[in-house]
C-alpha positions as CSV (number, residue, x, y, z in Angstrom):
1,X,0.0,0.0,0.0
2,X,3.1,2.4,0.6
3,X,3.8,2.0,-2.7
4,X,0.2,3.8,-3.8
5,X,-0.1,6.2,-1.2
6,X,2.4,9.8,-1.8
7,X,2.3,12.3,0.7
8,X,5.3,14.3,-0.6
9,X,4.6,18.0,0.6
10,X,2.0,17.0,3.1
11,X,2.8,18.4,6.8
12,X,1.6,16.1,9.7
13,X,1.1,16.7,13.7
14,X,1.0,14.3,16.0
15,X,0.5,14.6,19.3
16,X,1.6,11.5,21.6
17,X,4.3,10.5,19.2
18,X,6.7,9.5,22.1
19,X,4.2,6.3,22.2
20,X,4.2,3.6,20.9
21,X,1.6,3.5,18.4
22,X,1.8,7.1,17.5
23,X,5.4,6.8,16.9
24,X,5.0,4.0,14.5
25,X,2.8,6.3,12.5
26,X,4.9,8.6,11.9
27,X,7.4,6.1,10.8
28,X,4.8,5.6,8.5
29,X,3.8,8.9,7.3
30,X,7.3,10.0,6.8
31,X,7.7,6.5,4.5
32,X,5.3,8.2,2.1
33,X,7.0,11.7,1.8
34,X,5.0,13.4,4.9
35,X,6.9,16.2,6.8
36,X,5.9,14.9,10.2
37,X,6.1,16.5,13.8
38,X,6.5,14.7,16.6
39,X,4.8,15.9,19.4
40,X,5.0,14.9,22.8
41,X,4.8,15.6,26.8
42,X,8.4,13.4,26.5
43,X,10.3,15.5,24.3
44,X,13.4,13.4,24.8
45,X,11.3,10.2,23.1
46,X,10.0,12.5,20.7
47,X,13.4,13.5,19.9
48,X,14.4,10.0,19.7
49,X,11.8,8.7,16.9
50,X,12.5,12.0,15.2
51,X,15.7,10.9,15.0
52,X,15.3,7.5,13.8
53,X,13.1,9.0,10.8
54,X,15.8,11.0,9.3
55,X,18.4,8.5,9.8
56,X,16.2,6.7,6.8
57,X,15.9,9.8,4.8
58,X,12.6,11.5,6.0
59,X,11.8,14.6,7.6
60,X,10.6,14.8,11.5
61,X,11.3,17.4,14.1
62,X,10.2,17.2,18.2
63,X,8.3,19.5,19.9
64,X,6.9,19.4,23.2
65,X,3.4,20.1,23.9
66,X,1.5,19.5,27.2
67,X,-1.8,19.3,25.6
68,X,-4.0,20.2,28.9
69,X,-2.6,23.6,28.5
70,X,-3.5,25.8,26.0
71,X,-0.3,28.1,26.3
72,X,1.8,25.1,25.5
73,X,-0.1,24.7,22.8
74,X,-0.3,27.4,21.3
75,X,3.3,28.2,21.9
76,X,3.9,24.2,19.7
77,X,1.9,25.4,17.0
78,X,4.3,28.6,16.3
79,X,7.2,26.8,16.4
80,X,5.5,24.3,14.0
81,X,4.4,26.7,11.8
82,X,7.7,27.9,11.6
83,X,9.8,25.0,11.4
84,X,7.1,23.4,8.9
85,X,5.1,26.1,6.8
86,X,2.0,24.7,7.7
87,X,-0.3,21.8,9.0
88,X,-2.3,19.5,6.5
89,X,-3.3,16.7,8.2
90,X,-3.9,16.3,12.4
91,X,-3.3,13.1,14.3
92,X,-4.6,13.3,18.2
93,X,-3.4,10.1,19.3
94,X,-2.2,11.3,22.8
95,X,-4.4,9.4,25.8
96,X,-4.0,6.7,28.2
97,X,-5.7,5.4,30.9
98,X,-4.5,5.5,35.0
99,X,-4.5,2.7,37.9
100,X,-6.2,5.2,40.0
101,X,-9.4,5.4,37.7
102,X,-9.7,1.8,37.8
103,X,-12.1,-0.5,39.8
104,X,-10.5,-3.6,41.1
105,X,-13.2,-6.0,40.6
106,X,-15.1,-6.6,37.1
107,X,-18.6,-7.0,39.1
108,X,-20.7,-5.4,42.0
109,X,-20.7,-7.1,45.0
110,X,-22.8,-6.8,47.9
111,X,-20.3,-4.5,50.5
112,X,-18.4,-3.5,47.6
113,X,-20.1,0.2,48.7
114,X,-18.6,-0.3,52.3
115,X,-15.2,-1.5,51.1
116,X,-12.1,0.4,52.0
117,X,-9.5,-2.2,51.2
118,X,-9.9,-2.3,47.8
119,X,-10.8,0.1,45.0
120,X,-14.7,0.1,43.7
121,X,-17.2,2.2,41.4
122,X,-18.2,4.1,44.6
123,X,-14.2,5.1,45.6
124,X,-13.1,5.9,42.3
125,X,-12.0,9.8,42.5
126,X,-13.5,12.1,41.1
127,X,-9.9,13.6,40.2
128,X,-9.0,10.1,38.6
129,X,-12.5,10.3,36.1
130,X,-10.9,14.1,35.4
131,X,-7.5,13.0,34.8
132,X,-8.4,10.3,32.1
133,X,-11.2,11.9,30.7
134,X,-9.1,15.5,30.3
135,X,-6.1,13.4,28.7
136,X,-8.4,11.5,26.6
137,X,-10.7,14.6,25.4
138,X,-10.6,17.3,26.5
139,X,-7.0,17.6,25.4
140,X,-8.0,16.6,21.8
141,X,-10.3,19.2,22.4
142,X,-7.9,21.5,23.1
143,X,-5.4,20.6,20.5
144,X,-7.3,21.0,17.6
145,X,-8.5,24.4,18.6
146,X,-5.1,25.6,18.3
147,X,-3.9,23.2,15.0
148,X,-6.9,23.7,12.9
149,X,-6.9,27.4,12.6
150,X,-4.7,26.8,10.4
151,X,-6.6,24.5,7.7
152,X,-9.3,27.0,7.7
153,X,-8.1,28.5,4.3
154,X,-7.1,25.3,2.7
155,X,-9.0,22.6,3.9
156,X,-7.1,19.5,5.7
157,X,-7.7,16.3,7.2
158,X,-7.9,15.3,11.4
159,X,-7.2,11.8,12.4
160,X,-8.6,11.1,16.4
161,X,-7.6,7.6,17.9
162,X,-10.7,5.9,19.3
163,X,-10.9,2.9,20.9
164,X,-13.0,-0.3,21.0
165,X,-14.2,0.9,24.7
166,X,-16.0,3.4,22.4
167,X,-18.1,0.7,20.5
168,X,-18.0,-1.8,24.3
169,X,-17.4,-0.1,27.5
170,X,-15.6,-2.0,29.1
171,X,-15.4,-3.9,32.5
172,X,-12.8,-2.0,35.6
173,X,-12.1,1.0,33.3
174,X,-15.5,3.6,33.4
175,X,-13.5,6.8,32.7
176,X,-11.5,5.4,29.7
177,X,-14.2,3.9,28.1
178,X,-16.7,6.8,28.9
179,X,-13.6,9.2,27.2
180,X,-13.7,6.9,24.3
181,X,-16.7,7.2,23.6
182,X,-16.8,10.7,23.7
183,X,-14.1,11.3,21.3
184,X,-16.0,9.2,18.8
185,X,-19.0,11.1,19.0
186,X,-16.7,14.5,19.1
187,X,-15.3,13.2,15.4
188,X,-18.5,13.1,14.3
189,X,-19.4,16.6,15.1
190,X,-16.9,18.1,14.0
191,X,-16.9,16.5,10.7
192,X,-20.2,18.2,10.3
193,X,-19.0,21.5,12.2
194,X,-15.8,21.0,9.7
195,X,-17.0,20.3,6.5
196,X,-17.7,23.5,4.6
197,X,-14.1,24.4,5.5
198,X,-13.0,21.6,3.7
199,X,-11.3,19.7,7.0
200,X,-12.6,15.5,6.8
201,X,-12.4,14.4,10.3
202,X,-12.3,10.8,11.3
203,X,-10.9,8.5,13.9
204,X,-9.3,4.9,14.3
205,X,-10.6,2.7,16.9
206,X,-7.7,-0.1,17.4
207,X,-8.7,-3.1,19.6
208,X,-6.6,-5.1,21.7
209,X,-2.6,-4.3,20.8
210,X,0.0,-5.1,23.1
211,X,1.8,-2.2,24.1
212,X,4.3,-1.2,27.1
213,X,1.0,0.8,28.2
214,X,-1.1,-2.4,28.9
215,X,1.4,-4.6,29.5
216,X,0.7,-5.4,33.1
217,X,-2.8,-5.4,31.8
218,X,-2.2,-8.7,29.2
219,X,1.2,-10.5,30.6
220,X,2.0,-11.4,34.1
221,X,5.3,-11.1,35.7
222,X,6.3,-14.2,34.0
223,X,5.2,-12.8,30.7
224,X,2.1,-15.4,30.5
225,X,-1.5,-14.6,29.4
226,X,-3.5,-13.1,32.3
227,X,-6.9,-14.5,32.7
228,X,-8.3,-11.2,31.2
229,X,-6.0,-11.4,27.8
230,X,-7.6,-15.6,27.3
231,X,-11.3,-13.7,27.4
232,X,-9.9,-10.7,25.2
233,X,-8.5,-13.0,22.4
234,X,-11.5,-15.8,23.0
235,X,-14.2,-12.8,22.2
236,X,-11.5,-11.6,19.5
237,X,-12.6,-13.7,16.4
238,X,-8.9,-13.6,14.6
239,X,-7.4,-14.9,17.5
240,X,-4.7,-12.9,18.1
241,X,-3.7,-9.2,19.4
242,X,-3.2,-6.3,17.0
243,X,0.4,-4.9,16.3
244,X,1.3,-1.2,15.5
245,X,1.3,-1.8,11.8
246,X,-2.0,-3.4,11.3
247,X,-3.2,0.2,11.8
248,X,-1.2,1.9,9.2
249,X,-3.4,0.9,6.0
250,X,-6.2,2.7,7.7
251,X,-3.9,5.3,8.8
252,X,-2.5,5.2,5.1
253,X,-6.1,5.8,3.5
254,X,-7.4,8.2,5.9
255,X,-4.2,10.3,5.8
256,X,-4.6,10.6,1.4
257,X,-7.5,12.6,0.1
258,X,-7.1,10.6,-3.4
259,X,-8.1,7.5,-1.5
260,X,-10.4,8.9,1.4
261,X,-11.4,12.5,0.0
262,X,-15.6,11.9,0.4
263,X,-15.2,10.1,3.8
264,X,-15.8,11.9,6.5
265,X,-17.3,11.4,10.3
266,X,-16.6,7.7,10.6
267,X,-14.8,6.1,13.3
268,X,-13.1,2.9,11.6
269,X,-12.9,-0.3,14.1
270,X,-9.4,-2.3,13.5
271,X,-10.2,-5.2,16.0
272,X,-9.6,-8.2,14.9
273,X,-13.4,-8.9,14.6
274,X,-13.7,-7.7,18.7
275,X,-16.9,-5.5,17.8
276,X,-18.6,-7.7,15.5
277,X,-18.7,-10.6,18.1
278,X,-21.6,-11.3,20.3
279,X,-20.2,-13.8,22.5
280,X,-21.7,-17.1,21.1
């Protein structure tokens, strides 16, 4: 698919490209002649990736961006615009989830209310739902205040990252999943808020990868299946967990208006199946 897709002259943002994930699409992006910058709370990892891209021959540059703070954000998209010329295409990929917004059990039980040795729906704080839900949304909120002033005049396209918690909430992680879901219903307004300026918005909705960020989630310390991974992959119909680059065809044909230039306002699922499975 590299091989059809050309981005030469195309400027990219991503924000949480110290990750993972987001770091592999830049990778990507930069494959396909994208100018890409890397934008991070980490500069240092930002720095690091950015690096590795023009050690192959592409253009990347770091910035740091907290993206709760609309100062630092604003103060990233100068320097972008000056380092770059310009911003064509969005990816908000920054998020996560945090211990202290999840529940310990998957299920109520009676006394659960009562509990004080272990952490339940009704001591989850209020602080914790804020944390995850700001990191999750509110800061792509923020961002793309700041970045798509600058498509206003010439049209562009904004990639969100979803999750399957949007389609599924699921069990031990409320604020994630409720965060989720609200940045797949925020793609799809402003895809209609966006689209007489020209600007497609859309997200990606990966499923279950295996990332340092869920590690502990999938492995034990032994670096077995946890009892949780055997009911992920048994209601995952291929079987297996995603890796980064099953996402980058989807990345690849949002990303090119010649492939994806009348979609708008959709939130694509790549999840092995996950969503499509009832159980039985």
């Amino acid at each position: 698919m590299s091989q059809a897709i050309n981005l030469t002259g195309k400027n990219i943002a991503i924000t949480g490209a110290g990750g993972v994930l987001c770091s592999g699409f830049a990778a990507a992006l930069a494959a396909v002649g994208a100018r890409i910058a890397l934008i991070d709370l980490n500069l240092d990892m930002a720095e690091k990736f950015a690096a590795d891209i023009r050690a192959k021959g592409g253009f990347a540059k770091a910035f740091f961006a907290n993206i709760l703070d609309k100062a630092s954000l604003e103060a990233c998209y100068s320097k972008v615009m000056e380092e770059l010329g310009g911003v064509d295409i969005l990816i908000n990929g920054a998020g996560g989830n945090h211990p202290s917004a999840t529940t310990d059990k998957e299920y109520f039980e009676a006394g659960d209310e009562e509990a004080t040795d272990l952490k339940t729906f009704f001591s989850l704080p209020a602080e914790s739902i804020k944390k995850v839900f700001d990191i999750n949304f509110t800061g792509i909120l923020m961002t793309t205040q700041v970045f798509a002033k600058g498509m206003l005049k010439k049209g562009g396209s904004i990639i969100n990252i979803s999750s399957m918690n949007a389609f599924r909430p699921l069990t031990k992680i409320p604020a994630y999943s409720a965060a989720k879901a609200a940045v797949s219903n925020f793609t799809q307004w402003l895809a209609v808020h966006f689209a007489g300026a020209g600007i497609r918005v859309n997200a990606i909705a990966p499923g279950f990868f295996s990332t340092n960020q869920n590690k502990a989630l999938l492995y034990d310390a032994e670096g077995r299946l946890t009892a949780r991974s055997h009911k992920i992959l048994s209601h995952t119909p291929m079987g297996r967990f995603g890796e980064p680059d099953d996402l980058i065809g989807t990345l690849y044909w949002l990303a090119d208006d010649t492939f994806s230039g009348f979609v708008t306002g959709i939130v694509v699922p790549v999840d092995g199946g996950f969503s499509a499975y009832s159980g039985v």
